[in-house]
N, C-alpha and C positions, 0 to 999 in steps of 0.2 A: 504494500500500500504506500502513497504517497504522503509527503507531510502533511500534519494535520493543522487545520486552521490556527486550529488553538493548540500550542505545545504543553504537553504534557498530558491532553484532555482524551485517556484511554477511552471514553464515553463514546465523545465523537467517531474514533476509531470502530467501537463496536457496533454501534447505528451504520457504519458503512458496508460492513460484514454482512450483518442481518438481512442489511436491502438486498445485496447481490445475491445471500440464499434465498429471499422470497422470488427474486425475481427470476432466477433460476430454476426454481421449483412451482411460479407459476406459469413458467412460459412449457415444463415439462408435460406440465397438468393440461395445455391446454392442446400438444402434440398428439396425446394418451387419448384426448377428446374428440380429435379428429377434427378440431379449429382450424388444422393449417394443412397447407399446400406446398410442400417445397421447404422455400423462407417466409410465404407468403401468408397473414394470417386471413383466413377467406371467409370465416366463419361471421361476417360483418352486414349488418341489418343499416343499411345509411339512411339516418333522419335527418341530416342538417346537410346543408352544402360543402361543409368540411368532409364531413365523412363521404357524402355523395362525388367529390374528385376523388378521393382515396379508394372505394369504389374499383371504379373508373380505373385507375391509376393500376390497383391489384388484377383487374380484368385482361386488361392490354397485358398487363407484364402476364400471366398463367395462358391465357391464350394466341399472344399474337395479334390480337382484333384492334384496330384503328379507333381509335375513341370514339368518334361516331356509331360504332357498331357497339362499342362497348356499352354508350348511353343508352343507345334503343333498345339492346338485350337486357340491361339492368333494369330501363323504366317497367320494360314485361314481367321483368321476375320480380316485382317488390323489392326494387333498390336492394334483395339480398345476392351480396356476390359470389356466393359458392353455387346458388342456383344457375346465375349467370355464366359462370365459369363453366358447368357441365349444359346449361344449355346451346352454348358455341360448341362445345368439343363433340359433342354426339347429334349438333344440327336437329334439335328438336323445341317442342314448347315444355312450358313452366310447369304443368302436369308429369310429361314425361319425365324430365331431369328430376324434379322431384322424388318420384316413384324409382328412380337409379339411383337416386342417392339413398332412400330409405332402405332398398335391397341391399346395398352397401352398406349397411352402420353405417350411413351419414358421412362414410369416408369418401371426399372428391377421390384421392389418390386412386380406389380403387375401382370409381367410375371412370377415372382416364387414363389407367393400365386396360381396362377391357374396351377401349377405344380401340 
């Protein structure tokens, strides 16, 4: 670890610790859940504009699809991006991708290995 703000403040030091195990063990938790894609966490429901680029942003990167394609596949699936994601890869609608993701545990991966 690097210097600590405050010298001598082993406090600060273990607050630094802790964070990297939670964050560690919750991005583990959310791997085990089948949240992500890759690097990519896909598991993502966008309500605000922020998250609607993000979106966006994780669709283009997992499929290759031009933003434009990514917006009008997202606005069909309920701004959610893993539906998104396996609705480009298997060229179907919102029902279908659904229904391959639920056959799948919910896992994209394993909807776009049987692509």
């Amino acid at each position: 670890m690097g210097e600590e703000i405050v010298r001598g403040s082993t406090r600060l030091r273990a607050g630094t610790a802790t964070k990297m195990v939670l964050n560690t063990l919750s991005t583990l938790v959310m791997v085990r859940l089948g949240k992500t894609y890759g690097s990519l966490m896909v598991d993502v429901q966008a309500t605000n504009d922020k998250l609607r680029q993000r979106a966006v942003r994780i669709v283009t990167t997992a499929t290759g699809a031009d933003e434009r394609t990514a917006r009008r596949v997202l606005e069909a699936a309920g701004w959610h991006a893993k539906t998104a994601i396996a609705m480009v890869a298997l060229d179907c609608d919102r029902d279908t991708a659904r229904a391959a993701l639920a056959a799948a545990s919910d896992r994209l991966g394993s909807v776009m290995e049987g692509h």
